[in-house]
N, C-alpha and C positions, 0 to 999 in steps of 0.2 A: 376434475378436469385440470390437466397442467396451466400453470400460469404462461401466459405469453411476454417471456421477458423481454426485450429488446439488445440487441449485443452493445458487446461495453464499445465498440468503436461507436456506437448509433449514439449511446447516453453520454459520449465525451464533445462527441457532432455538434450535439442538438444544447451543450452546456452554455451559458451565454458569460457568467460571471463567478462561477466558482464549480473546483470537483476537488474534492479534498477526501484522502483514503485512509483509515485508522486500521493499523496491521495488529494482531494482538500475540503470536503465538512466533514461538522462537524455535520453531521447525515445521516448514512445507515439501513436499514430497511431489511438488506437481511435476508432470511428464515432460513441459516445454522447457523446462531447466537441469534437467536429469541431469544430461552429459557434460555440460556447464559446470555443476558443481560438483559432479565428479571426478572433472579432469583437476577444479581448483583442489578439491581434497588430496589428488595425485603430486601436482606441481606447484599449489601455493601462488599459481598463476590464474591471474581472474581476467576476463577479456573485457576491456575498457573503451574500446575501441567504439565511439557514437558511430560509425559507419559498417560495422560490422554487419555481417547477416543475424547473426545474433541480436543487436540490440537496434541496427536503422529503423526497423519498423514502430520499436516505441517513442525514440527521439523524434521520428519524424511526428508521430500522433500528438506528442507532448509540445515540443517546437509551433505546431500546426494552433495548436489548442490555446497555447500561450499567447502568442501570436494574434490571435484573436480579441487579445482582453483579458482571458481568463486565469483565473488566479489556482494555479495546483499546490495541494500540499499534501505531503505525505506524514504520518506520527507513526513510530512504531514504538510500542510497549514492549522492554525487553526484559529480560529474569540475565544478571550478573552473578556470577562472569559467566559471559554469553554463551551459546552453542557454536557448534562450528558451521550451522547455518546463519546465525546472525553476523561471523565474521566475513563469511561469503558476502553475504549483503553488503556490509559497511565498505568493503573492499572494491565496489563499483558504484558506492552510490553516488560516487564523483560524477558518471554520467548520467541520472537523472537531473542531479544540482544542471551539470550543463546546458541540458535538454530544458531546464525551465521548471522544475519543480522546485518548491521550497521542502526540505524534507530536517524534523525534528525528531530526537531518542530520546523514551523515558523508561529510567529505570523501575523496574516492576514494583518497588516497595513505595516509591512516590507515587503510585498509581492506585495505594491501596485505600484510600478514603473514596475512589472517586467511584460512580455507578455509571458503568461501562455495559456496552451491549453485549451480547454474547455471542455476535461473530464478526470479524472483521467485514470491511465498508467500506463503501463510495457511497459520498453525499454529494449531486449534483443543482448546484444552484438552492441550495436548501430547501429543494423542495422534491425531489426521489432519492431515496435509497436500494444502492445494489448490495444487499446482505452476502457474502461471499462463505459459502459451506464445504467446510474439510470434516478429513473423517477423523479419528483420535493420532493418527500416524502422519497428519498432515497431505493426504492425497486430498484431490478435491471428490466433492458426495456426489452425491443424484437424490436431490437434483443441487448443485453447484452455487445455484445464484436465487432468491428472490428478490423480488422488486415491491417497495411499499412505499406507498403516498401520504397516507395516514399524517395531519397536519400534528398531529401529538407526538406519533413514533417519530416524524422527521426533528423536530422540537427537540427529542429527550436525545436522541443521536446527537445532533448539532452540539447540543450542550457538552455532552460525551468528551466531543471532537474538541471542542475548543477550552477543555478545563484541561484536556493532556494537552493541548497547544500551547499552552498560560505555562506550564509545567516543565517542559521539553525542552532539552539542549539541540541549539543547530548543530549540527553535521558537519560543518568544520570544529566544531568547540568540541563534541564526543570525544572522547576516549572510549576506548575497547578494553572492558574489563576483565 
C-alpha cells in the first residue's frame, strides 16, 4: 500500500523549531527548474530576483517559516571542481540566504570519513524525515519522497546532518571551485 506522505508545504507548516535539508548530489534534473537552468547554461544569467514568479513562492514559504521561530538550514555535499549544476545553485543561493536560510558547502573528500544517508533529506524538528528520491540522472523517482519516524533512523540522520554542519563552509566564505 503507498505510504501517505504529507506535502513538503504541510511538513514545513506543521515545523515548530527546526527543518534543516542535506543535498548530496551534484546534478538534478527536476522539471520545475528545467528552463531556469537552461536559460543560465545559455546566458550565464540566473534569476535572483526574491519576487520573481520563479522563486516568490519559496521566499515566501521560507520567510513565513522563519518568521515563526524556525531555524532553516541547508548543507550541500559537493565533488570539486563543481558541475555546472552546482554553479547554477551557488549563483542564487544569495536568495535563500535572504529568505532566511542558513545555507553551508562541503567539499566531497571532507565528507569521506562521515556515514551519510543515502538520499538527500529534510529533517523537521528532529523528529520526521522527508527522504527525497532521484533516479541515477537526477530526475526525481516514483515514488519521490518517503517519510520515516523511526526514533533511530531520525538519530543517525540528525547526526549525519550535523557532523557535515560542524564541517561546512558558509555560503559567503565558499568559493567555486
Amino acid at each position: 500500500m503507498p505510504q501517505n506522505v504529507p506535502s513538503f508545504d504541510e511538513l514545513m507548516g506543521a515545523a515548530q523549531r527546526s527543518a534543516v535539508h542535506l543535498e548530496m548530489r551534484d546534478q538534478y534534473a527536476v522539471g520545475d527548474e528545467a528552463d531556469d537552468f537552461d536559460a543560465w547554461l545559455s546566458t550565464g544569467q540566473r534569476d535572483t530576483d526574491p519576487t520573481s514568479e520563479y522563486w516568490a513562492p519559496w521566499v515566501d514559504l521560507i520567510s513565513r517559516t522563519v518568521a515563526r521561530g524556525v531555524v532553516v538550514r541547508r548543507a550541500r555535499i559537493v565533488s570539486e571542481p563543481v558541475t555546472d549544476y552546482i554553479r547554477y545553485e551557488h549563483a542564487s543561493t544569495g536568495v535563500n540566504v535572504e529568505a532566511g536560510e542558513q545555507v553551508r558547502w562541503l567539499p566531497r573528500p571532507r565528507s569521506a570519513d562521515l556515514m551519510l544517508p543515502g538520499a538527500d533529506l529534510w529533517i523537521f524538528d528532529g523528529t520526521r524525515i522527508l527522504f527525497n528520491h532521484f533516479t541515477g540522472i537526477g530526475e526525481w523517482a516514483d515514488p519521490a519522497h518517503s517519510l520515516r519516524t523511526e526514533p533511530s533512523i531520525v538519530k543517525q540522520c540528525s547526526d549525519a546532518f550535523e557532523a557535515v554542519w560542524e564541517r561546512a563552509t558558509p555560503h559567503d566564505e565558499y568559493e567555486i571551485h
